[in-house]
C-alpha positions in Angstrom: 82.3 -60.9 115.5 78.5 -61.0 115.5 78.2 -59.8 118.9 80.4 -56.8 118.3 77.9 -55.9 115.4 74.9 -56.2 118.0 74.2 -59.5 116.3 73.2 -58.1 112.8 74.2 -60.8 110.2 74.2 -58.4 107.3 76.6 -55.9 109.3 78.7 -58.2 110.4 79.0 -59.9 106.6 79.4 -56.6 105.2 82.5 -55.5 107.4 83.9 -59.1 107.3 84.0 -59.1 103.0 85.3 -55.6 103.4 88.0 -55.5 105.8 88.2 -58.7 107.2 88.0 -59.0 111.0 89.2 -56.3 113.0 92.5 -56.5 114.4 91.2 -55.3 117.9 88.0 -58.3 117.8 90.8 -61.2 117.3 92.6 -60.0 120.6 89.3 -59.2 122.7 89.0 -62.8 123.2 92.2 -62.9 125.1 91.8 -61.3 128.5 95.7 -61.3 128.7 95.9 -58.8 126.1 93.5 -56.2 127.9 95.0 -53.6 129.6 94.6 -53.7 133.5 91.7 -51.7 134.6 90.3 -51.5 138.7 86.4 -53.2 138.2 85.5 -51.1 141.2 86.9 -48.0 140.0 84.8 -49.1 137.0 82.0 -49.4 138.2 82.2 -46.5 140.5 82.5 -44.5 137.0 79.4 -46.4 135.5 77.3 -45.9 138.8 78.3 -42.2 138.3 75.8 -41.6 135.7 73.6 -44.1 135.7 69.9 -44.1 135.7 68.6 -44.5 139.1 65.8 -47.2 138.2 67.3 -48.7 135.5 70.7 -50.1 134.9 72.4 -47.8 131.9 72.9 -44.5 131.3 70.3 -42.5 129.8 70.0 -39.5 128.1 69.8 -37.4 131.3 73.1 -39.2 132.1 74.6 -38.6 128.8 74.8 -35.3 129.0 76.4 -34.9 132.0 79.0 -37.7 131.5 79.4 -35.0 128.2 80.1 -32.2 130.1 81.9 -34.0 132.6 84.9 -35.0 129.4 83.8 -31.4 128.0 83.1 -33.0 125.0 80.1 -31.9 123.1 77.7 -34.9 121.8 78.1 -33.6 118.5 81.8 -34.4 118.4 82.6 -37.5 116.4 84.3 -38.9 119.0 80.8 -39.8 121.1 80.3 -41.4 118.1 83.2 -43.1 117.9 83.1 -44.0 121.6 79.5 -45.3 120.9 81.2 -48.1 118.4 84.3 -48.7 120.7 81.6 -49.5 123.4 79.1 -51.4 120.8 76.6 -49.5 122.2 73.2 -50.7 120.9 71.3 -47.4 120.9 71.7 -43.5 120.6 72.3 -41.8 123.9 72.4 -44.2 126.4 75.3 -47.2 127.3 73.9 -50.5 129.1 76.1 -51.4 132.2 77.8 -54.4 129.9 78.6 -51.9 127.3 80.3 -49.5 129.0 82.1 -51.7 131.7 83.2 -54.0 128.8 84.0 -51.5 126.6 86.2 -49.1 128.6 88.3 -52.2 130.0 88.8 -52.7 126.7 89.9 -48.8 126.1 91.6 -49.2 129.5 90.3 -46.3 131.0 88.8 -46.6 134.3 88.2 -42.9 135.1 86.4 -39.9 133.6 90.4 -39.0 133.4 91.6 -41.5 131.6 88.9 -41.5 129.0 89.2 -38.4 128.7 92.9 -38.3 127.4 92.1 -40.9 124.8 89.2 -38.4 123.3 92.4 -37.3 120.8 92.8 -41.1 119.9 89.3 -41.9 118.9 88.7 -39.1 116.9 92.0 -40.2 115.1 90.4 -43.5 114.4 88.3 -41.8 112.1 91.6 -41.4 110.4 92.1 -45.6 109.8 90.6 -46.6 107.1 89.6 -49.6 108.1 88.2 -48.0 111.4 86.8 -45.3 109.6 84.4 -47.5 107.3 83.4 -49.9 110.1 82.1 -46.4 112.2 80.4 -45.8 108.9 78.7 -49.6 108.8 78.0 -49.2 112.7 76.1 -45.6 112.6 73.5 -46.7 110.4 72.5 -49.2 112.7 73.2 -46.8 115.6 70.9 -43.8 114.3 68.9 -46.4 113.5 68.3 -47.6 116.8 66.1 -44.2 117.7 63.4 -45.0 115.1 62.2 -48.4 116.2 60.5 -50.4 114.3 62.0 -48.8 110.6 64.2 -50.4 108.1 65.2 -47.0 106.7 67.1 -44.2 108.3 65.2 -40.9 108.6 66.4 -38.2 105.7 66.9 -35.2 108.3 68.8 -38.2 110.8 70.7 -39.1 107.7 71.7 -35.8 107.1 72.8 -35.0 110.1 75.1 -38.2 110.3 76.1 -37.9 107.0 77.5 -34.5 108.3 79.2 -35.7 111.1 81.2 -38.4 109.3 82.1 -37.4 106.1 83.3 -33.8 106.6 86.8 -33.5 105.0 86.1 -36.6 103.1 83.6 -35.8 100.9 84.2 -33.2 98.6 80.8 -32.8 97.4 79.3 -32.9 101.2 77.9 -29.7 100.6 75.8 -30.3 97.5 74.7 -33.8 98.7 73.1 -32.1 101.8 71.5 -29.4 100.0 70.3 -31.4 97.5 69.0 -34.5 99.7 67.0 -31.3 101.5 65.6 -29.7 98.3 64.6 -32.5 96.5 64.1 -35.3 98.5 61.3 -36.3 101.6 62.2 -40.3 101.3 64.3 -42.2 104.1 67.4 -43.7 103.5 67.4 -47.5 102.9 70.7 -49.2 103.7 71.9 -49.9 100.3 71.9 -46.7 99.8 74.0 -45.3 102.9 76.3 -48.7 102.3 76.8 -47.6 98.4 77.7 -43.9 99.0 80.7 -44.6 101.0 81.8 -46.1 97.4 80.9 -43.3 95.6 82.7 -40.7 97.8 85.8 -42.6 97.8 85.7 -42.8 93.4 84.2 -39.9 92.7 86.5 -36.8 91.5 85.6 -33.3 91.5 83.6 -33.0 88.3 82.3 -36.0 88.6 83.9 -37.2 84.8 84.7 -40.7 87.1 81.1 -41.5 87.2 79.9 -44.7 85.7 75.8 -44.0 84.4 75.5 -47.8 83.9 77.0 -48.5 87.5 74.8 -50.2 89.9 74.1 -46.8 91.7 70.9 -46.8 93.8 68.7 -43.5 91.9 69.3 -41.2 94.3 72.7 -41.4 93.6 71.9 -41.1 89.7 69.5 -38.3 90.3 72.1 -36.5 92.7 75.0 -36.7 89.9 72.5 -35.1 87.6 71.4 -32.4 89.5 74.8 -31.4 91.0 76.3 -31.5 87.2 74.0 -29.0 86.4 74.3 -26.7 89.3 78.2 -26.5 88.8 77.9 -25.8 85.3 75.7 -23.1 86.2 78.5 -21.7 88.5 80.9 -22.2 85.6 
C-alpha cells in the first residue's frame, strides 16, 4: 500500500483509516488477476513518447500523448490516469509507471486507453475512488514545487477547480474568496479537512460547527461567505 502512495506514510495512513485498502491494491499482487496485455506492444506505446535521453515521458511528450487520446490535460481524467499510474510527478510518467500502470488498466494501445477515458472520469464518481484522487493530488501538485510542504494558493485553486466541480456547492465563493483575501499556501491539513467540510456543509451553511476543529481559513471563509450571501439576500 505504501508504494502505491509513492511511499508517503501519512498518505497511505490517511486513505487506509478512511477507506481501508483499496479493492484494486489487494488484487495487484496477484499477476493472475491482471488482464493480459502484449509487453512489447507496451513498450512500443511507452517508447512512443518518451524522452530521447532520459527514460519517461516528459512534458514535451505529454502533450502529444494528449493530443494523440484528444484529451485535453485539463480533463480530470489525466488526473485520474496520473493516480491509476501512481505517477510520482506532474506531467511526466517514469517507464515503471506507465508500463505497470496500464497492464494494470489493460490497455496496451493509444486505442485501448483511449476507450477507458469514459471509465476513469467515472471513477471520480466512486466515493471511495473519488477521495483517494483527492488524497493523491495534493501530493501530485505537490510534486512541481520541490522542496515545499505547502501547496501553492493559485496551484490549489486550480486543483481545487478540477476536482470538486459538481461537488461543492460553494466552489464558486471558496475560489473567489481564497483569491481576494488570501496570499498564503495551502498546508495539508487544510486540503485534507476541506474535503470534510464540502461533504457536511449545506447551502447556508446553518450545519456549520464554530467550535469544530476547522483549520482558520475555513473559519474565516464561513464568515466571509455568510456575509456576502446575506448581502445578495
Amino acid at each position: 500500500m505504501l508504494e502505491a502512495f509513492s511511499w508517503n506514510l501519512e498518505l497511505a495512513m490517511d486513505s487506509f483509516f478512511n477507506d481501508g485498502i483499496p479493492d484494486d491494491m489487494e488484487e495487484d499482487d496477484d499477476d493472475e488477476l491482471l488482464p493480459s496485455v502484449g509487453l512489447q506492444e507496451l513498450s512500443g506505446f511507452f517508447e512512443k513518447y518518451k524522452d530521447p535521453k532520459e527514460d519517461k515521458i516528459d512534458v514535451e511528450g505529454m502533450q502529444r500523448f494528449c493530443d494523440d487520446l484528444e484529451c485535453d490535460p485539463s480533463d480530470i481524467a489525466m488526473l485520474v490516469l496520473a493516480w491509476r499510474l501512481d505517477a510520482n510527478a506532474m506531467c511526466e510518467f517514469q517507464r515503471r509507471e506507465f508500463m505497470d500502470g496500464c497492464r494494470k488498466l489493460g490497455c496496451e494501445s493509444l486505442a485501448q486507453l483511449k476507450q477507458r477515458l469514459p471509465a476513469l472520469r467515472r471513477e471520480m464518481d466512486d466515493a471511495k475512488s473519488f477521495r483517494s484522487i483527492y488524497l493523491y493530488a495534493f501530493e501530485y501538485a505537490r510534486s512541481s514545487e520541490p522542496g515545499q510542504k505547502s501547496l501553492a494558493l493559485e496551484t490549489a485553486i486550480e486543483m481545487w477547480k478540477l476536482l470538486l466541480v459538481g461537488k461543492f456547492q460553494h466552489l464558486e465563493l471558496w475560489s473567489e474568496y481564497l483569491a481576494k483575501e488570501t496570499t498564503h499556501a495551502i498546508p495539508r491539513d487544510t486540503w485534507m479537512l476541506l474535503i470534510d467540510f464540502v461533504q457536511m456543509i449545506n447551502v447556508d451553511f446553518s450545519s456549520y460547527d464554530d467550535d469544530g476543529a476547522w483549520p482558520v481559513l475555513i473559519d474565516d471563509f464561513v464568515t466571509w461567505a455568510k456575509e456576502r450571501l446575506q448581502k445578495k439576500s
